[in-house]
N, C-alpha and C positions, 0 to 999 in steps of 0.2 A: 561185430556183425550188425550191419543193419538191414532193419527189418521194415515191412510196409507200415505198420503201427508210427517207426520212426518220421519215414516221410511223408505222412497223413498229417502227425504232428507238427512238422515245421510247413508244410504247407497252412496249414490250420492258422500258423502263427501271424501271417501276411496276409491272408485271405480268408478269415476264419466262415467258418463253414456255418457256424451258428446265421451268418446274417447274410442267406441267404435268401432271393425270395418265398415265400409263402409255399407256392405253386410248383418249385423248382426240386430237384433229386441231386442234389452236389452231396458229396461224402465216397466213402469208402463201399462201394457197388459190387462187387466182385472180388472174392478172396479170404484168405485168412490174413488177418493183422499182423502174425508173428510167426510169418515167412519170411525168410532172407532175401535179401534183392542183394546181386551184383550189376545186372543188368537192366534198364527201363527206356522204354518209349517214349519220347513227348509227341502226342497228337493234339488237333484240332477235334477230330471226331474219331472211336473206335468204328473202323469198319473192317470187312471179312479180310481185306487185301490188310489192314496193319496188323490183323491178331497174326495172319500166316509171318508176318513180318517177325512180329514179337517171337513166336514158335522157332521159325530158322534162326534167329541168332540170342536163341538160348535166352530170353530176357524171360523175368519173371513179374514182371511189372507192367502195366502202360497208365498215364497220368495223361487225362483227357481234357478237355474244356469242357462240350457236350456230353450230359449224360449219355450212360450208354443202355440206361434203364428209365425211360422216363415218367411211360404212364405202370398200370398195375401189370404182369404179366399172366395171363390166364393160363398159357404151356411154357417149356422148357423143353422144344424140342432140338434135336442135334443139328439143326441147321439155324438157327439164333445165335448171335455171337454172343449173349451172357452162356449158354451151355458150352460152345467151342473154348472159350476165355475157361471155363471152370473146367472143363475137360483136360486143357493145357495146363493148368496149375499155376493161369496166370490173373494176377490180379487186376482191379481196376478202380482206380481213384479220378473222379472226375468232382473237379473245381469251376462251375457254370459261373452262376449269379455272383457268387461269394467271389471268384476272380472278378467279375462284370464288376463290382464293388469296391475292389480292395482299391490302395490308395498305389499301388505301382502294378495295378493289374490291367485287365484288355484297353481303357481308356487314357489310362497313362502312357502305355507302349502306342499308341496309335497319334497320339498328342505328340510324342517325342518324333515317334516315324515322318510327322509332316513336318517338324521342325517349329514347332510352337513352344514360344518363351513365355514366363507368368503363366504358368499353367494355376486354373484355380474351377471351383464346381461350379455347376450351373444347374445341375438335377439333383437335388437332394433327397435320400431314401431314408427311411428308416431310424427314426430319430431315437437315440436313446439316452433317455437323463441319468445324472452322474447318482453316485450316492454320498451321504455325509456317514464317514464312519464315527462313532464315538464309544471310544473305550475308558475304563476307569481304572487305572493304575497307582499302585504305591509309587511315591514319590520320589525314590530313588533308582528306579525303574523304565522312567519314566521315557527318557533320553537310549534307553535302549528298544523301548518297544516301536518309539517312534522312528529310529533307523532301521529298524526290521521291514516295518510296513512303507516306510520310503522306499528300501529296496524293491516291493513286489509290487508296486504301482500305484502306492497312495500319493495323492501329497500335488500331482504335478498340475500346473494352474497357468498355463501359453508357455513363458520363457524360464518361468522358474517350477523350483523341486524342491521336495519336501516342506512343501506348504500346510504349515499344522495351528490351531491356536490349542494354549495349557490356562486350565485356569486353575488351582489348588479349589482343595476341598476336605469334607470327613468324611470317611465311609465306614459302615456301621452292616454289621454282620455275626450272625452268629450260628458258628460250625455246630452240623449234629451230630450225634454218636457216629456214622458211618465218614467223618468226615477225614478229611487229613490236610489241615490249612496251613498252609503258610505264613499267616500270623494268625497268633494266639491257640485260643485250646477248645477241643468239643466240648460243647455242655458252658461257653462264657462267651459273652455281649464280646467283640474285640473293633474298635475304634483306630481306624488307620488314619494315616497323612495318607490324603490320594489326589492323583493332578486327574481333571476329566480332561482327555485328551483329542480332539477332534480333527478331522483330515476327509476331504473330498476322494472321491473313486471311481472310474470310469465301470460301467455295470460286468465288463467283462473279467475284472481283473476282481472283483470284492472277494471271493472265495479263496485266489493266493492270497490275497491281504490279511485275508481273518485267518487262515494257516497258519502264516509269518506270526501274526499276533501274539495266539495261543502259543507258538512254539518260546517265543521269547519275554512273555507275562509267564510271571512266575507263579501264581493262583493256579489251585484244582481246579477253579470255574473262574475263568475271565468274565468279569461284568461289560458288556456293550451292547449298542444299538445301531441300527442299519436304516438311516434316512431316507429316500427319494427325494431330488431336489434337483425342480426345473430350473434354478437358478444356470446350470450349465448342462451342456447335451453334446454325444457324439453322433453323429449323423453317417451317410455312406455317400458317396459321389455316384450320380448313372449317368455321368456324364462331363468333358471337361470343358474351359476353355479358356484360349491364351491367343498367342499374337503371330503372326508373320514376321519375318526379320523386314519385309519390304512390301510393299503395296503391290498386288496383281491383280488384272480385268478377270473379271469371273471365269472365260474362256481359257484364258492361260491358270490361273489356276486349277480349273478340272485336268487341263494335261498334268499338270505340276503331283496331283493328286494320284494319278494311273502311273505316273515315275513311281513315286515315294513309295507306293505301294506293289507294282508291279502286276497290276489288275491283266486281264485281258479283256475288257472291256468296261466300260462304265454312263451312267446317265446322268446326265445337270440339266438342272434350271438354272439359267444365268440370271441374275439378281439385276439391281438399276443403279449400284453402285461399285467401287473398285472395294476388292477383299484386304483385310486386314486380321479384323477379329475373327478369331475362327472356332467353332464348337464343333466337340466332336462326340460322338455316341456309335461304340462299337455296335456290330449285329442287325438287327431291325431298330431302328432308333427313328422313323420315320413319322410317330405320333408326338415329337421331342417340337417338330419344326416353330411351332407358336411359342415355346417357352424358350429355344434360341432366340428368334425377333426379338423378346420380349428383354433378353439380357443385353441387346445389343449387337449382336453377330453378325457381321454379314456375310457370314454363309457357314452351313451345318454341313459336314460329314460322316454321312452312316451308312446304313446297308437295307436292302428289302424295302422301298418308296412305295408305295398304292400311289394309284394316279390320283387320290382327293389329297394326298400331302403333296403331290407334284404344284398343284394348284392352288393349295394356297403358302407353298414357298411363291409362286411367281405373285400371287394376289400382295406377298408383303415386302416384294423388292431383292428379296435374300435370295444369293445363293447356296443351291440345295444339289450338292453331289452324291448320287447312288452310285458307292465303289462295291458294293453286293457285298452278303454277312460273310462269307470267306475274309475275302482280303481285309476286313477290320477289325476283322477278331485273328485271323492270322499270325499277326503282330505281334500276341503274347508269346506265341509257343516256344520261339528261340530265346528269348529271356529268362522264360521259365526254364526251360531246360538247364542255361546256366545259374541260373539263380539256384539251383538246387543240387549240380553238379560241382559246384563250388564248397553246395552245406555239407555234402554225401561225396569224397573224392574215391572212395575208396567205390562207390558204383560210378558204371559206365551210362550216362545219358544220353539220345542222341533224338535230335527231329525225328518223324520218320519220313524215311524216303519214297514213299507210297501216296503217300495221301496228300492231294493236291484240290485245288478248287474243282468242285464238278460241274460246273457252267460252261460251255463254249459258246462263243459271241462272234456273230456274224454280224459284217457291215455290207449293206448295199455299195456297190460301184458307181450307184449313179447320183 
């Protein structure tokens, strides 16, 4: 059986939810965790038209981008779709920021959607430094404790894994009455061969590592210590960027852009030069445009433009296409669907067929 707790879980895995923005409401919004799902929704946004969606075809689930709770709520009355959603007994897991983030989330699928090769960051969020584990193990122990914690995420340093240094040592302890030690006896000094054993840890992962540890150190009290160390750091992408298979004029690239996406309308500044390099920033990404220039770009796609970033895309030559926050966040939600229909075969996932961009774009005839 699975349950919403499950797909909270492996979503959490790719997107974790922990590094989201500050400001943001991503997590498990609506529901009990250890409800069954056969059936779930993938939407861009929860609104009235996809909860009646979710209700007619028996789903117990919808998995949103957009919160569906964003600021405090002061009622809960029956005409709010958090009361409809909980009146239905269905839940809601909405993955904002923490997708905006992840490394095959809104910016990736939008990167791929244009057809952008070397895809690499250009907006870096959130930086977080690694840790040094170091633990103190009997010596014949030693080779086992450190393939424990190789397995749950110690250890890995660019191309290689299980990266550790050993150095031998004595370790000197002495068990009290309430003790029950693995070497020697309550109430006497005992003098082990011990390797101190050290290994880097990305901050997410230390609490499996130090599980693993404990479970395969064979001591009633593992002896270690838990470093911070700027020396290395994982960061978050809010933003990507990569290449064109071929050189386009800014003009034929906006069209190229309203294909790939399917827009119904959109805006550009055409830049002073032919497009290649291209960054891309799902949703409002329009205060992005000076740290595009600044990487080399020539030309940003995102969504939600104010007229002072219109102006100074044109002031720095780049072109600057508003494909509006629909259509580049859009992008995600068929991946995710399968990305998660793949992990859960046993539920039914499906787009919804509702909820579409709510813009319509008019163009003058003349």
């Amino acid at each position: 059986m699975t349950t919403i707790r499950n797909i909270f879980a492996a979503i959490d895995e790719f997107a974790p939810f922990s590094h989201q923005e500050s400001w943001d409401n991503s997590g498990l919004l609506v529901g009990d965790p250890d409800a069954p799902v056969t059936k779930a929704v993938v939407t861009l946004d929860v609104t009235k038209a996809v909860v009646k969606e979710a209700k007619d075809e028996g789903a117990q689930l919808i998995v949103s981008h957009h919160p569906v709770l964003f600021h405090p709520a002061k009622t809960f009355l029956a005409d709010s779709i958090s009361y409809q959603l909980a009146a239905a007994g269905i839940g809601a897991i909405c993955a904002h920021t923490s997708l905006d983030l992840a490394a095959e989330g809104v910016n990736h699928c939008l990167a791929d959607r244009l057809g952008l090769t070397d895809q690499r960051p250009f907006v870096r969020e959130n930086t977080r430094f690694y840790r040094k584990l170091v633990v103190f193990c009997p010596h014949e122990y030693t080779n086992r404790i450190h393939s424990a914690m190789k397995e749950a995420g110690a250890g890995t340093l660019g191309n290689y894994a299980g990266c550790a240094f050993v150095s031998p040592g004595e370790g000197r302890f002495l068990p009290l009455d309430e003790a029950k030690p693995f070497l020697g006896k309550p109430g006497e000094w005992e003098y082990a061969k011990e390797d101190r054993l050290e290994m880097i840890c990305p901050p997410s992962k230390v609490e499996a590592v130090l599980g693993a540890m404990r479970k395969a150190h064979p001591y009633e009290e593992p002896a270690f210590d838990v470093f911070e160390t700027t020396a290395l750091a994982d960061s978050d992408s809010l933003g990507l960027i990569g290449f064109l298979d071929s050189e386009q004029q800014p003009e034929e690239f906006a069209g190229y852009v309203g294909e790939c996406l399917r827009c119904g309308g959109l805006r550009y500044v055409p830049g002073r030069r032919p497009v290649r390099r291209v960054a891309v920033l799902g949703g409002a990404g329009g205060d992005a445009v000076a740290k595009a220039a600044a990487v080399g770009a020539d030309a940003l796609v995102t969504g939600d433009v104010k007229h002072h970033q219109l102006l100074e895309a044109m002031e720095a030559g780049m072109t600057l296409v508003d494909a509006g926050h629909f259509s580049t966040e859009d992008v995600v939600v068929e991946p995710l669907c399968s990305r998660l229909a793949a992990r859960f075969p046993q539920v039914a996932f499906h787009k919804s067929a509702v909820f579409g961009d709510p813009a319509r774009y008019w163009t003058s005839s003349r």
